[in-house]
N, C-alpha and C positions, 0 to 999 in steps of 0.2 A: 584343761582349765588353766587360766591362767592366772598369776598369784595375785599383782595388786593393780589397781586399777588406780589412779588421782583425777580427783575431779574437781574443777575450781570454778568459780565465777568471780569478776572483779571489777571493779569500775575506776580505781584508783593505780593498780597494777601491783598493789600491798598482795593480796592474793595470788595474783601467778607467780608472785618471787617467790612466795612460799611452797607450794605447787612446785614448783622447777626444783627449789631445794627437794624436796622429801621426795620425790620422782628420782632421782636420783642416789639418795641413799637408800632407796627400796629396791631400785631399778626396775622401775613400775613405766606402767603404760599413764601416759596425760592426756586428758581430756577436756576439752572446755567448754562451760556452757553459756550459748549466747543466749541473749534476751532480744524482745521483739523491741525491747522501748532500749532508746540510749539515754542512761542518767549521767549525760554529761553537764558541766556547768554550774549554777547557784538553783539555776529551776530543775536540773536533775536531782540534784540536792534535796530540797524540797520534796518533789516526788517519790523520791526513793523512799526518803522517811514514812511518809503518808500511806506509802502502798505498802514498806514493810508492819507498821504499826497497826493496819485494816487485813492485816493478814489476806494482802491480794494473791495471787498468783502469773505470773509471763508467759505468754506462749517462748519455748524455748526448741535450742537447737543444741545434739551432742552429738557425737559422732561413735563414741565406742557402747558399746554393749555390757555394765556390769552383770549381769546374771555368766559370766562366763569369766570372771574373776572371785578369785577366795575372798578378796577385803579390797573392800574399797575406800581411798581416804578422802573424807571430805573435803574440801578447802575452802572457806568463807568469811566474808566480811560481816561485819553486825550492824546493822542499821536500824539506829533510834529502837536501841537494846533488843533489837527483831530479827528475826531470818530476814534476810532477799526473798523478793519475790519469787527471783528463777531458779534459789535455790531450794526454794519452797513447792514447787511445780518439780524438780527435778526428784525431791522427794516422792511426792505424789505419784509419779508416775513410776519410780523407780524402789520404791517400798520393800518389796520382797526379797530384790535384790542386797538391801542391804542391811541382812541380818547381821554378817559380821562388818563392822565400816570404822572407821576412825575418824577422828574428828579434827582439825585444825581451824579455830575461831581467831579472827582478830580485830581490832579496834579500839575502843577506849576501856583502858581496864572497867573502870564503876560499871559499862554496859555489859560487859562479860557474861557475869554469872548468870543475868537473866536469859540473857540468848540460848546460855550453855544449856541451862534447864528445859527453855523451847524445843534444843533439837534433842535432848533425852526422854521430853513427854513425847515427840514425835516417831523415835526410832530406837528408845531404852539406850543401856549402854554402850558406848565407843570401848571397843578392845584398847585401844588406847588415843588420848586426848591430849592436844596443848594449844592451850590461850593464849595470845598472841599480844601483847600492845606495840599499837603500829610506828611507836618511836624508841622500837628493839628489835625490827627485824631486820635491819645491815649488821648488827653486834655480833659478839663472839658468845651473848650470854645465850641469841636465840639460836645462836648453829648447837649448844650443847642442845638447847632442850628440846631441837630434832631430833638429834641422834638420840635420846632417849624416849622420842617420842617412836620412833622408827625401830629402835630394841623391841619394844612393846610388841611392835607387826611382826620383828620377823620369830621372835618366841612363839605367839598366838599359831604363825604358820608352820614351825616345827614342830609342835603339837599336833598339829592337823596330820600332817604328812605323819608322823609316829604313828597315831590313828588308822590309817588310810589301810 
């Protein structure tokens, strides 16, 4: 098995930067997940909100296998204070999987918290979390609160391995 897994969806590219970062200071496997709809543009805009707010769900596309990773790190946007649709489908389908998982949310602070709470009624607690606002992820404030966010994994996974 292997240790970490990142898995991001994005429509802005605020999410893979972040993704690439913590993939990196985990030295974890990246994964991405595509959506069937492209929310690109002002009517993407609009869409995305409506479907995340109506709690839709995306036919999606991933490529790696969490059930064969110790943690997996989430990586998402928050739209109109909601999950994504495909990260909301990626859930769904991948539940089980992510007993142990991390979280990395980002967007408009005010929207945070409600999001944060959505994907904790949906999957309980992240081994470890960090909330993102999307005009501090080029900064030196968000590389710190990676790397403490990424302390958080690889602690959870020394435990494990002590465990084993």
């Amino acid at each position: 098995m292997k240790d970490v897994l990142v898995v991001f969806f994005t429509r802005t590219g605020n999410s893979e930067r972040l993704a690439d970062e913590i993939s990196i200071k985990l030295h974890g496997d990246i994964d991405e997940i595509k959506s069937e709809f492209k929310y690109l543009g002002i009517s993407g805009f609009i869409r995305a909100g409506y479907r995340s707010v109506t709690k839709k769900i995306d036919q999606i596309e991933f490529q790696k296998d969490p059930s064969k990773y110790k943690i997996v790190v989430l990586v998402s946007p928050i739209w109109a204070s909601n999950i994504p649709p495909a990260i909301r489908s990626y859930i769904n389908k991948n539940k089980e999987s992510l007993k142990n998982y991390g979280l990395i949310i980002n967007g408009a602070m005010k929207e945070n918290k409600k999001a944060y709470e959505n994907f904790k009624e949906l999957l309980g607690n992240p081994v470890s979390e960090y909330v993102a606002d999307n005009s501090n992820i080029d900064y030196e404030i968000c590389q710190k609160d990676l790397e403490d966010f990424a302390d958080k994994i690889r602690y959870k996974l020394e435990n494990e391995e002590e465990n084993e």
